[in-house]
C-alpha positions in Angstrom: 89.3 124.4 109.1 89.2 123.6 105.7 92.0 121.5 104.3 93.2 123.3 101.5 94.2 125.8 104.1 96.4 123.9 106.1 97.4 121.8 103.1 97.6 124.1 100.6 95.5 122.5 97.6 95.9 124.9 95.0 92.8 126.3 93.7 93.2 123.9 90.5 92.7 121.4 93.3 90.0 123.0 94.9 87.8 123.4 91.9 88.0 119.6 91.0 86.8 119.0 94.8 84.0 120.7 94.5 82.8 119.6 91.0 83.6 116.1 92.6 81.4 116.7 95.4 78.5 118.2 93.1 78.5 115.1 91.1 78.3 112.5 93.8 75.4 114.7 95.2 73.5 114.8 92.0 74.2 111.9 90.7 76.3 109.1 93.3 73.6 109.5 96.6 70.9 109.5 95.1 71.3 106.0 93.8 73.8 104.3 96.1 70.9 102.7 98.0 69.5 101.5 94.6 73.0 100.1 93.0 73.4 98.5 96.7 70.4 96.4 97.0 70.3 95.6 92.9 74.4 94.8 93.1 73.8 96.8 90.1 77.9 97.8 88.5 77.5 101.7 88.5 77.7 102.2 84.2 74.9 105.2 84.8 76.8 107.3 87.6 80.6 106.8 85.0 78.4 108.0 82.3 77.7 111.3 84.6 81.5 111.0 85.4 82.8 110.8 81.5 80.4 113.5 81.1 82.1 115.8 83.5 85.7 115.2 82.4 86.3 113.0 85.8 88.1 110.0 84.6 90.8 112.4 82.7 91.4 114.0 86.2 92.8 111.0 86.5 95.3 110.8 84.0 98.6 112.9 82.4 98.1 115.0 79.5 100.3 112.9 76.8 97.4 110.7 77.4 94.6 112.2 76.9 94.5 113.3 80.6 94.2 116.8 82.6 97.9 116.3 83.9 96.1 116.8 87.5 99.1 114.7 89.3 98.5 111.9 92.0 96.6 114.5 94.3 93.8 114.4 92.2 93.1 110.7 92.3 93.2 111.7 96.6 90.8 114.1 96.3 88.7 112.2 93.7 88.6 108.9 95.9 87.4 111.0 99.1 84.7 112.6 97.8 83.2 109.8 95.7 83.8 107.9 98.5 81.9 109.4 100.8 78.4 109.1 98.8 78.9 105.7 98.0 82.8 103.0 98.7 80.9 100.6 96.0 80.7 103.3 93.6 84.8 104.4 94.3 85.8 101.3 94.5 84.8 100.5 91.1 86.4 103.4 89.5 89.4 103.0 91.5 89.4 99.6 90.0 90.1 100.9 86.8 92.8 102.9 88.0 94.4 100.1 89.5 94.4 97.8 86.4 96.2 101.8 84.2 98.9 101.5 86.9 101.2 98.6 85.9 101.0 100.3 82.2 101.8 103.8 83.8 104.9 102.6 85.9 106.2 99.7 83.6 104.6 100.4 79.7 106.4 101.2 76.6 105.4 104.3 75.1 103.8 102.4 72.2 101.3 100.4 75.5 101.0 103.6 76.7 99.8 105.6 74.0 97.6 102.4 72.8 95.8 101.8 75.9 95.8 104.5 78.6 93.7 107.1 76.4 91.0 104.9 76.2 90.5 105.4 80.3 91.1 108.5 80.4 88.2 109.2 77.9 86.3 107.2 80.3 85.3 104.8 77.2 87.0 102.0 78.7 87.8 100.8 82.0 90.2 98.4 83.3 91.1 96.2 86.2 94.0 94.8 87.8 94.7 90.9 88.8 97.0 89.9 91.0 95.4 87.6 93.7 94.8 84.2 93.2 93.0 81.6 95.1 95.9 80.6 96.8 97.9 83.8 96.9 96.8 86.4 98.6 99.0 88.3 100.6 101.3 85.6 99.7 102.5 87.0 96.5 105.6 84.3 95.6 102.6 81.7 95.8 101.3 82.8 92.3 100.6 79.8 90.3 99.2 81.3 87.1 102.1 80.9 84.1 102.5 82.3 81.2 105.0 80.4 79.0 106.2 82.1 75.5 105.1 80.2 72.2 106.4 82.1 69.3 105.0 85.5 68.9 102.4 85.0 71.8 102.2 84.2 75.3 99.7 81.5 76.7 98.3 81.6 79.9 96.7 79.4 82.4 95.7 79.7 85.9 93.0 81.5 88.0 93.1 84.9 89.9 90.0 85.7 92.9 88.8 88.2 93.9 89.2 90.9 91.1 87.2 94.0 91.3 85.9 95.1 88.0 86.2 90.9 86.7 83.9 89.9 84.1 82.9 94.3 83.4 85.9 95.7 82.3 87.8 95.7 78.7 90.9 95.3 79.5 93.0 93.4 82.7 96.6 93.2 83.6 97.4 90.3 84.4 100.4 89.1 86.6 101.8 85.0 86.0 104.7 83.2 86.3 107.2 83.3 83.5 110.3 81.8 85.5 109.0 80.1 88.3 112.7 79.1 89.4 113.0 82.4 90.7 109.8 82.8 92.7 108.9 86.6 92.5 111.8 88.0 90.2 110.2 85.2 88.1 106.6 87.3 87.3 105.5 89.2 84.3 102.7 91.0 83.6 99.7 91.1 80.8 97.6 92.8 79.3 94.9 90.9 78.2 91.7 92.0 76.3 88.3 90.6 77.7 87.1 88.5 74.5 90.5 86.6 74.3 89.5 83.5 73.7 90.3 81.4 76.7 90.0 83.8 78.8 86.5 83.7 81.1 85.1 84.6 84.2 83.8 83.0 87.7 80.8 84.0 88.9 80.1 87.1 90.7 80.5 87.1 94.5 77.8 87.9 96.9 79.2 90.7 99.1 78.8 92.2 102.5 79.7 95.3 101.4 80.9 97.3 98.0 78.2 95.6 96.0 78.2 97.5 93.3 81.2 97.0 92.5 81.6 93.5 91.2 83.8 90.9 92.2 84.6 87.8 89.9 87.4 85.4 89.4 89.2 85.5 86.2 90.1 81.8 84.6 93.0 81.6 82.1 92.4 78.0 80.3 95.9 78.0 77.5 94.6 81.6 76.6 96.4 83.3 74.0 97.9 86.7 73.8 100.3 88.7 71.5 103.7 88.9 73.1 103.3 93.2 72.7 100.8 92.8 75.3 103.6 92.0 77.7 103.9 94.8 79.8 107.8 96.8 79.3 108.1 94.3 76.6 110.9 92.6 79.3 110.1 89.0 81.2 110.3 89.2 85.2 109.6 92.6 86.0 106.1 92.0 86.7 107.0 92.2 90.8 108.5 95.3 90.7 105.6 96.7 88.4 103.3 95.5 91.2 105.4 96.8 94.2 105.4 100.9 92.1 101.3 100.5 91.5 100.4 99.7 95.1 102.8 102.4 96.3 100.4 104.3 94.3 97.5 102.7 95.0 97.2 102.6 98.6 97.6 106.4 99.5 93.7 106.5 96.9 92.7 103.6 99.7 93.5 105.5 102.0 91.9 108.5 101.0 88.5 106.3 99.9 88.7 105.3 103.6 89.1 108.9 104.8 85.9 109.5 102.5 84.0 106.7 104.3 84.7 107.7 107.7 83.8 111.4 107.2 80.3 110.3 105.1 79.7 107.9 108.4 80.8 111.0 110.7 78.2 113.5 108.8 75.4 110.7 109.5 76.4 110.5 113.3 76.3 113.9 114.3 73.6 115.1 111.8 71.1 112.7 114.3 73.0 113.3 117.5 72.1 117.5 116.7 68.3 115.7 115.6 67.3 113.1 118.0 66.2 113.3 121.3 65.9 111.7 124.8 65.2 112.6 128.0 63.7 115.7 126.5 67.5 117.1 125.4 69.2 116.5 122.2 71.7 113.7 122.1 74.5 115.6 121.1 74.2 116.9 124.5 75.1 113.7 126.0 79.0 113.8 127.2 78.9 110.3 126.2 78.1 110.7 122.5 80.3 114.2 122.6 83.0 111.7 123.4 82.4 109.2 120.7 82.6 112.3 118.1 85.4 113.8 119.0 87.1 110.6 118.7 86.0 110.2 115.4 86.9 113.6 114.1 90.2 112.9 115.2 90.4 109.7 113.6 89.5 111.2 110.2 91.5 114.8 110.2 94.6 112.6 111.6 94.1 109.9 108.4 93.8 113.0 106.1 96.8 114.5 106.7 99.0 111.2 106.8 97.0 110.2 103.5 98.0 113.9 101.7 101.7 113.1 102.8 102.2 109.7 101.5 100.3 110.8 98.4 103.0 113.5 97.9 106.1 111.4 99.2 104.4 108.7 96.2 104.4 111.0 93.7 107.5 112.4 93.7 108.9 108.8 94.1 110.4 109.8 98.0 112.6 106.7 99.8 109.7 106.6 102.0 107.0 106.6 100.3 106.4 102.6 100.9 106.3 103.1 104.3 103.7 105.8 104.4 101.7 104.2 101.5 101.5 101.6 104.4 100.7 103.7 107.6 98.3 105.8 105.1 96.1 102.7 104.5 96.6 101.0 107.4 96.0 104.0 109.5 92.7 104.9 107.9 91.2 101.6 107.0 90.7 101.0 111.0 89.6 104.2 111.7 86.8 103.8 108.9 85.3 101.0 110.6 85.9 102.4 113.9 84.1 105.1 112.7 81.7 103.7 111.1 80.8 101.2 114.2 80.7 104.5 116.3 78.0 105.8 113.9 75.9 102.9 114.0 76.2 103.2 117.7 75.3 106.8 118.2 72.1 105.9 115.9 71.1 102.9 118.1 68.1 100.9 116.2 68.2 103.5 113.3 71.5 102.8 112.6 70.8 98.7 112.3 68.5 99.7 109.3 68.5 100.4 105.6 66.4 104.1 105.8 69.9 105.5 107.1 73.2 105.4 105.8 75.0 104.2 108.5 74.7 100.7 108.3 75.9 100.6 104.5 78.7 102.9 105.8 79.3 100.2 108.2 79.2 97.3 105.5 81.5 99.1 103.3 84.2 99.9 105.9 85.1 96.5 106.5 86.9 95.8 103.0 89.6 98.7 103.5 90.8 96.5 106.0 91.0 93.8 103.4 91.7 94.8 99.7 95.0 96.2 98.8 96.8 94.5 101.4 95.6 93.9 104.8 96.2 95.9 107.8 98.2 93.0 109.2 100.3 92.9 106.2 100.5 97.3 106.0 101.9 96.5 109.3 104.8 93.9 108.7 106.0 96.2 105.6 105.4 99.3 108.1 107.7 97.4 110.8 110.6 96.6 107.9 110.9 99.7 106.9 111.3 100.9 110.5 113.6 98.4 111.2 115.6 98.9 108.2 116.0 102.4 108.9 116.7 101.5 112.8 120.0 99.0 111.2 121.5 102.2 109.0 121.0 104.6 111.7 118.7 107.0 109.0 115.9 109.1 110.2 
């Protein structure tokens, strides 16, 4: 059954899923081996993006936009995801450094910076991590400590998708470090600030074209407008709305991967044959599929609800973020291991997908909060709801 059915995507919805889907056919598989082995940062395939009006899908009207709502980020992250997570990943990058603007800016930040992405003529990226805070958010060390009309920043943040290739970053630091988290703001700081310069690009298992730097902040200057909400200490908050946001796109980018791994599987399972019978014949590889069909069809239907529940701001929508990433990200690599496995020494190799399928599945357990952590915040919010006797 298609999903729109049971789902009921309108056909505004529909139509951007299938121009999705002809773009990443034309333009995203065809080169996702290529970009892969060259860790080449995809600037060709967003031209053919920016060319079809894809990056304003992204965004609301007032800025520049198609007004497409949260749903068509889902639908966008699935389908590029399934030619290429490297390729996603990058644009969701981009997405991910708009988000703090969208849930925190003025109207003047807004209007300043968020047409220029939805134009696709810049791109952004978001910086949070740091080398010694991770998952450990109140561990931040990078400050940023008010000297007249500007701010000036110093520390380091790791692991930053889109670091050192795109224009623009926000940036969360300390600006009250007496009172840990309530204490951070957030930035946004241009790439040619002087002070401001980049690590060098990490080697990757997977996702490697979609580059990963650190960012170094050595008493870099920025104007004080650049603080994001013009107000100190809301940068936690800001940071708590954008991966609400965030992690139901994850989730659907993993729903992508699995299904792209899935296709691969059974595609060679209906091909290959031993014993003189096709595979797919085999009860044992029947078995394996039908596992990961339901693995996928389950993740897309939690990951449409917390998209909605996100959207329209619902109680519950940080607990279904949660179980919408969590959920997914292990059923992509489960997936994805199963698809190696049904292709036995073809899957080990670089002539089929599987392998990069398998290489990329492994971060969705990682970035955006890990599936340990989806888990505590899952398990609060349960147990919260448990204490006031809600369902």
């Amino acid at each position: 059954m298609e999903p729109e059915i049971l789902l009921s995507l309108s056909e505004e919805y529909v139509d951007l899923r299938d121009l999705v889907r002809e773009v990443v056919k034309n333009e995203v598989i065809p080169l996702r081996l290529e970009l892969d082995e060259k860790e080449e940062y995809p600037w060709r395939v967003f031209e053919k993006f920016k060319e079809a009006g894809l990056f304003a899908s992204m965004y609301d009207e007032e800025w520049g936009g198609l007004g497409m709502g949260m749903m068509a980020n889902v639908i966008m992250a699935e389908e590029v995801a399934y030619g290429c997570l490297g390729v996603e990943t990058a644009l969701l990058a981009s997405k991910l450094g708009a988000l703090p603007i969208e849930v925190g800016g003025t109207k003047e930040q807004k209007e300043k910076w968020l047409p220029l992405l939805a134009s696709g003529d810049k791109i952004s990226a978001f910086a949070l991590t740091e080398p010694g805070a991770g998952s450990d958010v109140p561990a931040l060390r990078t400050s940023a400590v008010k000297k007249g009309d500007r701010y000036v920043l110093n520390g380091t943040k790791q692991w930053i998708s889109g670091g050192g290739q795109a224009h623009f970053y926000t940036v969360f630091a300390m600006t009250n470090k007496d009172r840990g988290p309530r204490g951070i703001s957030c930035f946004i700081v241009e790439k040619d600030t002087p002070g401001f310069s980049f690590g060098k690009k990490e080697e990757k298992l997977g996702i490697r074209c979609s580059e990963t730097r650190q960012l170094i902040f050595e008493d870099c200057e920025i104007p004080e407008e650049n603080l994001i909400g013009m107000s100190e200490n809301k940068g936690f908050l800001h940071a708590l709305k954008t991966l609400n946001l965030s992690r139901p796109v994850v989730a659907s980018s993993a729903v992508g991967t699995a299904q792209g791994a899935f296709d691969t599987a059974i595609q060679y399972a209906r091909e290959r044959e031993q014993f003189g019978v096709k595979i797919s014949s085999f009860q044992a590889i029947q078995h394996m599929l039908a596992d990961m069909a339901m693995k996928i069809e389950a993740g897309r239907l939690l990951t449409y609800k917390a998209a909605r529940l996100a959207e329209a701001g619902h109680k519950d929508a940080a607990k279904f973020s949660a179980m919408a990433k969590c959920f997914t990200a292990d059923s992509a690599m489960a997936v994805a291991t199963d698809a190696v496995q049904i292709l036995g020494g073809y899957g080990y190799v670089r002539e089929y997908p599987a392998e990069k399928y398998f290489r990329d599945a492994k971060i969705l357990q990682i970035y955006e909060g890990t599936s340990q952590i989806q888990r505590n915040e899952i398990a609060a919010g349960l147990i919260k709801e448990a204490a006031s006797g809600s369902r």
